[in-house]
N, C-alpha and C positions, 0 to 999 in steps of 0.2 A: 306546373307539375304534369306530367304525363298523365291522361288516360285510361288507365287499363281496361280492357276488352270487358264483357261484360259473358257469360253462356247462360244461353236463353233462357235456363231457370231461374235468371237470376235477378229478374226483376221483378219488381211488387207490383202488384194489381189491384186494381178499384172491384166495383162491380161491374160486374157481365166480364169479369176475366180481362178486362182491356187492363192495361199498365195504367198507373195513373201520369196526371203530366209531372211529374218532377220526375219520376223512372221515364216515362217517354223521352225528356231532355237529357237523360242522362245516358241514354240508348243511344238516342242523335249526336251528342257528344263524341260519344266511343267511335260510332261512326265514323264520322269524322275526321279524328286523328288517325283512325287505322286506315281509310282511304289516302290522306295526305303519305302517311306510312309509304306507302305502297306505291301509288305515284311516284314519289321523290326514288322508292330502292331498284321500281320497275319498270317506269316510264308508262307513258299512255300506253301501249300497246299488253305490257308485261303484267301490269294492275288490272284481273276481273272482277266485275260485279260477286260472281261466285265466289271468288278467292276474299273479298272484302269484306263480304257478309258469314263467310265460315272465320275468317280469321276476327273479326269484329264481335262474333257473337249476335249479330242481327242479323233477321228472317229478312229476304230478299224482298216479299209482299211490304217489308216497311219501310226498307232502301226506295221502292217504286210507288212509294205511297208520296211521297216528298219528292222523288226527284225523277221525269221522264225517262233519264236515260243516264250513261254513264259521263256522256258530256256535262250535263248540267250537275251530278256528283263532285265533276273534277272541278268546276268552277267553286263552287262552295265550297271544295275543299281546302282553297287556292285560299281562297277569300277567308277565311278560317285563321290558315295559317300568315294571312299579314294583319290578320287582326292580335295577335299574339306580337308580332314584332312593333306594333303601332304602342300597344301597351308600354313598351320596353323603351321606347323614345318619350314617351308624355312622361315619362317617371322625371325627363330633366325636366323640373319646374323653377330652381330658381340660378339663376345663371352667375356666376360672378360678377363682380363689377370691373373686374378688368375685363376687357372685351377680346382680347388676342388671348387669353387665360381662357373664358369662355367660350370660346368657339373653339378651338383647342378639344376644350373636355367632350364638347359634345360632337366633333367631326370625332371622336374617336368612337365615342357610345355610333355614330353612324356605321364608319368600320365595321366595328365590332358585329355588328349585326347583317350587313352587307356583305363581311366575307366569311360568316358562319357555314358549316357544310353545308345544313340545310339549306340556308339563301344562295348560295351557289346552286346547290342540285337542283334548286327550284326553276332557276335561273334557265339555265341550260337546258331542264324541261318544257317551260314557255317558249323558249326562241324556239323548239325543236317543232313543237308539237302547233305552234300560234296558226302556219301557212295552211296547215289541214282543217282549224275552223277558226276562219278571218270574223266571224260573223261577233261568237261567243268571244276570240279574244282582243275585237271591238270593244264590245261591251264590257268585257273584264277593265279597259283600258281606261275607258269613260269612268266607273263607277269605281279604281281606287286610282287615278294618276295623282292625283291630289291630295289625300290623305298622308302620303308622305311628307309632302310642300309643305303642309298646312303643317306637319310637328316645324317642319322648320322654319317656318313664316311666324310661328311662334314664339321661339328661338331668337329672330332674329328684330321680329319687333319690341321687345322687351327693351334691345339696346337702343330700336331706333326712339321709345318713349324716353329713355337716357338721353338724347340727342348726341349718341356715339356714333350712329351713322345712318345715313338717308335710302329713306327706299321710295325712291319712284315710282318703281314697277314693282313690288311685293315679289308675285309669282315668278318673272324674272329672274331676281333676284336667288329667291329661294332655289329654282332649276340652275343656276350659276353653282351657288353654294354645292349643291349635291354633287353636280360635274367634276369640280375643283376636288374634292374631297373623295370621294368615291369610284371617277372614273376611270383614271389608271390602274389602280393598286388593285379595284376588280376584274379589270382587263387583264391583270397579272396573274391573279388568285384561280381565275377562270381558266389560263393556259398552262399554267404547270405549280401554283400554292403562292402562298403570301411572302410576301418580301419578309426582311429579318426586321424583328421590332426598333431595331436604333434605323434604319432607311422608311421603314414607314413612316416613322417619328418625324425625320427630316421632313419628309415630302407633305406630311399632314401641315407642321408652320409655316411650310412656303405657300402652299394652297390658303390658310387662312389671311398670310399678310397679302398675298396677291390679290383675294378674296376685298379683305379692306382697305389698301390702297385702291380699287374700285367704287368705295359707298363711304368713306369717311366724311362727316361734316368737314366741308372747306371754310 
């Protein structure tokens, strides 16, 4: 559920007038979302610190109380919103026991999330913006590459405890899966919108038997 903006009057206060922490988290919250906002409609350059703290409803001294700069905002903002998409993946928790049934359902729950507007605009904002600070989107790189793997490494060990099929290499494996699944159809989405649901359809089954005729117990 969306965030709504908060105006400065509108949070509750302990004593000495400070907010207490549950209006403070709820502050940083709004934040947050309205930075992402803004980012994604504006791009780095379009998205001000002023425009994010007038449009958010938070005093700028508390924007720069948490965060040095507008870089280190964007990162946590980033980081925000694939913690929201990460939610959205752990929800598959029990897989079918057909395995080409299940990888199916959930290469689509991947889709589905991968070529949302938002994960597009996100998208096309990191390639844009990464070359101007290598350093931060390093570090962005290090501390979530993995966190998508691992819903699928989850995904996909489930079958391999079934002894439906072998994973040698886990990580591997799981960066296969996402390629096969994910890498055309957003290459497409990214250049001019998504394929028509009966061709994504196709393309998803042939990506998952291609997928397991590579890892099936022999």
């Amino acid at each position: 559920m969306p965030i709504e903006p908060y105006a400065p009057g509108a949070y509750k206060r302990g004593p000495g007038g400070r907010p207490t922490r549950q209006e403070a988290e709820r502050r940083h919250q709004s934040l947050l979302a309205t930075a992402t906002r803004l980012f994604l409609e504006k791009g780095w350059d379009g998205a001000s610190v002023d425009e994010i703290s007038q449009q958010s409803g938070v005093a700028k001294r508390f924007i720069y109380a948490r965060y040095p700069d507008k870089a280190a905002l964007f990162v946590s903002a980033v980081e925000r919103f694939i913690d929201e998409k990460m939610e959205i993946l752990h929800s598959f928790e029990s897989p079918p026991e057909d395995i080409e049934e299940g990888l199916c359902a959930f290469g689509r729950k991947l889709l589905d999330l991968a070529l949302r507007t938002d994960a597009l605009a996100f998208h096309r904002l990191f390639i844009a913006e990464a070359p101007r600070f290598p350093d931060l989107a390093k570090l962005f790189v290090e501390n979530n590459r993995n966190r998508g793997l691992a819903e699928i490494n989850r995904v996909l060990a489930a079958y391999a405890d079934r002894a439906a099929i072998e994973l040698s290499d886990p990580e591997i494996r799981a960066e296969q899966f996402f390629i096969l699944i994910v890498g055309m159809p957003q290459r497409l989405a990214l250049l001019g919108g998504r394929e028509e649901p009966m061709k994504e359809d196709r393309r998803l089954k042939a990506a998952v038997r291609l997928f397991l005729n590579g890892c099936r117990m022999r």
